[in-house]
C-alpha positions as CSV (number, residue, x, y, z in Angstrom):
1,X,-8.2,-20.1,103.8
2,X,-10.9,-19.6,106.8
3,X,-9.3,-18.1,110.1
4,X,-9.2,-21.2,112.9
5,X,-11.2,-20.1,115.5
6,X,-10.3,-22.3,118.5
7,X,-12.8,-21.7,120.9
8,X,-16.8,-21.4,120.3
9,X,-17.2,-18.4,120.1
10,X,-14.0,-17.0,118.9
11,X,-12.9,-14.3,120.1
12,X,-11.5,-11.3,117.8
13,X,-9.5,-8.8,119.5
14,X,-8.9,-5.0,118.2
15,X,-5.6,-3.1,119.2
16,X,-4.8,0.4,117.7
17,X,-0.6,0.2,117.3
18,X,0.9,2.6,118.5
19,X,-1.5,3.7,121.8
20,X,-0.1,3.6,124.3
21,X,3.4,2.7,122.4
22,X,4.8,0.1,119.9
23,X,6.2,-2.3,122.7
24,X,2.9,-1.8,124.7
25,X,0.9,-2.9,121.6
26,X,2.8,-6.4,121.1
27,X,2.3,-6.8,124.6
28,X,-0.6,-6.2,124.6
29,X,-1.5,-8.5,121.4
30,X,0.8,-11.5,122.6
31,X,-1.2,-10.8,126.5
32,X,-4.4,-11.0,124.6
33,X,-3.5,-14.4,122.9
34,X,-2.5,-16.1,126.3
35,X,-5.4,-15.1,127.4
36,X,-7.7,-16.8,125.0
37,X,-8.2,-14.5,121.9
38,X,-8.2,-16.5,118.9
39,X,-7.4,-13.2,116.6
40,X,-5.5,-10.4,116.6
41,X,-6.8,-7.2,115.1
42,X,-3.7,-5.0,114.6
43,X,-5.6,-1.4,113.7
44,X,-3.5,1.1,111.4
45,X,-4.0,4.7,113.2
46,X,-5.5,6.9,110.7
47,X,-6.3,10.6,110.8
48,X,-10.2,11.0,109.7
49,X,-11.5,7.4,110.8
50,X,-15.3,7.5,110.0
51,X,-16.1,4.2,111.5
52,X,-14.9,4.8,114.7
53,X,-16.1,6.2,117.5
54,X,-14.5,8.6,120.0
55,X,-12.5,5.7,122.2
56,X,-11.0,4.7,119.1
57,X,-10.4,7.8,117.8
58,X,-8.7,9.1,120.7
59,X,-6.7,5.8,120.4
60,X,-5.7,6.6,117.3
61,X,-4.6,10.7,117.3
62,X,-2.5,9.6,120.2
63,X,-0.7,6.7,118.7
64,X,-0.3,9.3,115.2
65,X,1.1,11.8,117.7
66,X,4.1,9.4,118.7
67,X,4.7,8.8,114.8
68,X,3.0,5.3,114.2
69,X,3.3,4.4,110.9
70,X,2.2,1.6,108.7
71,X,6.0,0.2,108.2
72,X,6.1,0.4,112.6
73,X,2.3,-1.4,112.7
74,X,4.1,-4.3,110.1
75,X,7.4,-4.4,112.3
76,X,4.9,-5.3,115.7
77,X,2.8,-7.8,113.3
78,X,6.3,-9.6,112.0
79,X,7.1,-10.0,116.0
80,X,3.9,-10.9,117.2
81,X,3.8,-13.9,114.4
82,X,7.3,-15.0,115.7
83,X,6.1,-15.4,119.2
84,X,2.8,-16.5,118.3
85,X,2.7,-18.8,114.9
86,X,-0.4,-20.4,115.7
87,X,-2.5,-17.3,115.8
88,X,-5.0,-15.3,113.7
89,X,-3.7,-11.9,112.6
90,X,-5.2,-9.3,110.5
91,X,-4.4,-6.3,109.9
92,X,-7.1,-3.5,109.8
93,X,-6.6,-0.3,108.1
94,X,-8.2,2.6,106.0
95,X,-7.5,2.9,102.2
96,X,-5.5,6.3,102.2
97,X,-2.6,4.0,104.4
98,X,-2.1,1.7,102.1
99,X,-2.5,3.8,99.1
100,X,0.3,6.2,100.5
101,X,2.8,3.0,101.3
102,X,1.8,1.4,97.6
103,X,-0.7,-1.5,96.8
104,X,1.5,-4.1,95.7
105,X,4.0,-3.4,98.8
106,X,1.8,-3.1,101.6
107,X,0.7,-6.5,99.8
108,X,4.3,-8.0,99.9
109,X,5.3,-6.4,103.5
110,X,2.1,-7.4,105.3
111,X,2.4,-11.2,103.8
112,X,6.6,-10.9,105.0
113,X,5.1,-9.9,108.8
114,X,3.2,-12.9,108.9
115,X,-0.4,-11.3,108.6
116,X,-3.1,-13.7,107.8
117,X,-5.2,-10.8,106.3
118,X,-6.4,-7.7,105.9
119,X,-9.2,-5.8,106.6
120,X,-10.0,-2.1,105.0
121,X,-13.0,-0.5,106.5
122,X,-13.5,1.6,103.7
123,X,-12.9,-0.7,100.9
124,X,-16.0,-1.4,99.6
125,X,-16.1,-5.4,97.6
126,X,-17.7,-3.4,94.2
127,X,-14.8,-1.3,94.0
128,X,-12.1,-3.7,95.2
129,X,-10.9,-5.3,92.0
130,X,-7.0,-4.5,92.0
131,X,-7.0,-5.3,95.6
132,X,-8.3,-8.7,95.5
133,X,-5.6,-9.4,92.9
134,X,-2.9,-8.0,95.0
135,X,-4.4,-9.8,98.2
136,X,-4.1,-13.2,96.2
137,X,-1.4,-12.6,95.2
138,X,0.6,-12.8,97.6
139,X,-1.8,-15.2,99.4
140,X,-3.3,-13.0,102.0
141,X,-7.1,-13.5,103.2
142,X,-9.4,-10.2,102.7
143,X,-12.2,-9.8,104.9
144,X,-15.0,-7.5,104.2
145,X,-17.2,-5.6,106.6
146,X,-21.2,-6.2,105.9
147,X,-23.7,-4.4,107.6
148,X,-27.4,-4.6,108.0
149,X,-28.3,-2.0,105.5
150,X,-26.6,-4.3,103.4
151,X,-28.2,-5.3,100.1
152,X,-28.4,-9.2,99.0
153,X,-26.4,-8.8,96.2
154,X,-23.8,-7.3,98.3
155,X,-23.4,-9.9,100.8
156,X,-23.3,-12.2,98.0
157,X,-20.8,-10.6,96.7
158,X,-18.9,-10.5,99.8
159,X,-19.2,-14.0,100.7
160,X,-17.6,-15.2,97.4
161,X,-14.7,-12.8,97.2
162,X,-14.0,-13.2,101.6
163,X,-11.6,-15.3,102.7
164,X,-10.3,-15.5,106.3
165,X,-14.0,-14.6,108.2
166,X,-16.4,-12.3,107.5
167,X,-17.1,-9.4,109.4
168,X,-20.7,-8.5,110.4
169,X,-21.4,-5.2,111.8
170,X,-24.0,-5.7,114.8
171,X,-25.8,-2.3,114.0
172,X,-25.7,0.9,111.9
173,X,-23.4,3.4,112.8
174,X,-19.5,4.0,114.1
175,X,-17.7,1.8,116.5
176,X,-18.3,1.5,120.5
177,X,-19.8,0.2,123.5
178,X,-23.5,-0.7,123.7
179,X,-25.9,-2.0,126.6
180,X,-27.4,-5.0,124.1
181,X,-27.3,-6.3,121.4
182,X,-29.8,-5.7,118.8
183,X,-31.9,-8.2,116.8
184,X,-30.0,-6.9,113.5
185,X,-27.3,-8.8,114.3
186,X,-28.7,-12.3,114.0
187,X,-30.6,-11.8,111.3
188,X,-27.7,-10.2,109.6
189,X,-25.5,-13.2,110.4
190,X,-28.5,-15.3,108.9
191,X,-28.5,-13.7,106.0
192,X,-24.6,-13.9,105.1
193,X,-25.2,-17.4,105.4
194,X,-28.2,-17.9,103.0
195,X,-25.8,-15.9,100.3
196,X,-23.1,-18.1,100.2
197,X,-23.6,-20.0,97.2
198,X,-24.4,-23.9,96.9
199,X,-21.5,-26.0,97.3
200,X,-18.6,-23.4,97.8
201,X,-16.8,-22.4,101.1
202,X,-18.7,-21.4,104.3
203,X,-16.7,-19.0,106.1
204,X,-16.4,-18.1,109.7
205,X,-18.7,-15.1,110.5
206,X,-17.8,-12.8,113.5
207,X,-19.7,-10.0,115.0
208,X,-18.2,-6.4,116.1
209,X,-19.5,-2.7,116.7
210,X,-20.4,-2.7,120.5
211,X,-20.2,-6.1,122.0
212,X,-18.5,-5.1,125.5
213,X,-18.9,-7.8,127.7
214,X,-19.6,-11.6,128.7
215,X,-23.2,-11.4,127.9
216,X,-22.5,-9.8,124.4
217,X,-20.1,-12.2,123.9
218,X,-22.9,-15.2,124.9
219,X,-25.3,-14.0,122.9
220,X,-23.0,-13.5,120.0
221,X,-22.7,-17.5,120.3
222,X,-26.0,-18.1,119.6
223,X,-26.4,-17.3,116.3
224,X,-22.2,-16.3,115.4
225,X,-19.2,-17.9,114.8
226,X,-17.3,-15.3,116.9
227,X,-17.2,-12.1,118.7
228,X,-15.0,-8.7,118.1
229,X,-14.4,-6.5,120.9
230,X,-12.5,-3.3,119.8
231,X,-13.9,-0.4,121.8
232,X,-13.6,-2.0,125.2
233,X,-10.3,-3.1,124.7
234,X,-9.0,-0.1,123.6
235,X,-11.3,2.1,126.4
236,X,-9.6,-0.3,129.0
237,X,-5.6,0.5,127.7
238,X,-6.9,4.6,127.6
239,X,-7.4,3.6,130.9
240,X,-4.4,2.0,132.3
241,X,-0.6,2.7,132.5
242,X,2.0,1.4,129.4
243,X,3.2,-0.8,132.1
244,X,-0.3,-2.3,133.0
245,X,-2.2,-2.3,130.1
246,X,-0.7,-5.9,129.1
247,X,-2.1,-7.6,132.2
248,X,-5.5,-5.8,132.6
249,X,-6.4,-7.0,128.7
250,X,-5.2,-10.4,129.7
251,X,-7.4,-10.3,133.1
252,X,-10.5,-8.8,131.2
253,X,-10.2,-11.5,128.0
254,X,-9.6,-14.3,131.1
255,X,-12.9,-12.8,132.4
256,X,-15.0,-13.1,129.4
257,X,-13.5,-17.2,128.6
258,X,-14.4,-17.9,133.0
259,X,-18.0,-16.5,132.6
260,X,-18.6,-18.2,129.5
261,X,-17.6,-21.8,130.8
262,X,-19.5,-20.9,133.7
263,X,-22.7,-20.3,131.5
264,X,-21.9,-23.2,129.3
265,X,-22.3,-25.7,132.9
């Protein structure tokens, strides 16, 4: 069950639920869609998130101050799939969430809200056994981070037990913005490819961790099947009101689709 990407590249958008408020985040998300994303991260606030950097992890202490909780993030992904039924949704989370709420019913809710997946940053594919029978289950697609430390067994490993897209990490490290993009990245994304193995699926790979702008986002096309922009995003709602945030995502995802038809004439 691939994600659909409909534009080349696709674009993958991160929101943290919650920041600056529940109704801001499905504005936000369904803003973001008109716009031209393609997917809809929905991020679970957590307390102690490793990956992230500080934009996110301010994003997320303040949505966890206003009481987000899993059950709220599933309530905004069960309205953004009714206004939306055509679009990608995942939702992206920490373990310790979903442990707390229960395996098999975060399983059965997030299926109920209309999510096409999940992704858990710290869910490693060695150790992911009971998930992957939960996830299908209940027919959801899990998507696994790889990074460029990554080991070929691992990414061979993670291409047969994806579904949905797999995500490739751009460089080492936590989450947020970069000036370039490094050489890791493609030859990451090169890699995934060589492990899937003969014959079976070919999923979707996207690239996140630091792409910030158009040119990120072009050269992310080169060698990708899509792009994930998270920190900027999330930097631009710190940034604006609850009442503006909706239309300054739209006006910066707008931004990125104008310059990249103006690249591709």
């Amino acid at each position: 069950m691939p994600i659909h990407f409909e534009h080349k590249p696709g674009l993958v958008v991160y929101v943290t639920a919650g920041d600056p408020s529940l109704e801001a985040t499905r504005d936000i998300a369904l803003a973001a869609i008109d716009a031209g994303a393609d997917v809809i991260e929905l991020g679970v606030p957590f307390s102690d998130p490793l990956a992230d950097g500080p934009v996110i992890q301010r994003a997320s202490e303040r949505a966890l101050a206003r009481g987000t909780k899993l059950s709220d993030v599933l309530t905004i992904a069960r309205d953004i799939r009714a206004a939306k039924p055509a679009a990608g949704l995942i939702i992206f989370t920490y373990l310790n969430p979903i442990l707390r709420y229960g395996l098999a019913r975060f399983a059965d809710d997030a299926k109920a809200a209309g999510s096409d997946g999940v992704l858990v940053t710290d869910m490693i594919v060695e150790e992911a056994g009971e998930y992957l029978k939960e996830m299908d289950r209940v027919g959801l697609a899990p998507v696994f981070l790889a990074a460029p430390t990554s080991p070929d067994e691992r990414l061979a490993a993670i291409a047969s037990r994806s579904k949905g897209f797999i995500y490739a990490i751009s460089r080492t490290g936590i989450t947020g913005k970069q000036t370039s993009m490094t050489s890791d990245a493609a030859a990451l994304v090169e890699r995934i490819r060589a492990s899937f193995a003969p014959g079976a699926e070919r999923l979707p790979v996207a690239v996140g961790f630091g792409i910030s702008n158009a040119d990120h986002v072009a050269q992310v096309a080169e060698f990708a099947d899509a792009a994930v922009i998270g920190s900027a995003i999330v930097d631009l709602i710190e940034r604006s009101t609850a009442e503006t945030a909706a239309a300054e995502v739209a006006r910066f995802i707008k931004g990125l689709r104008l310059q990249e038809a103006a690249t591709a004439r």
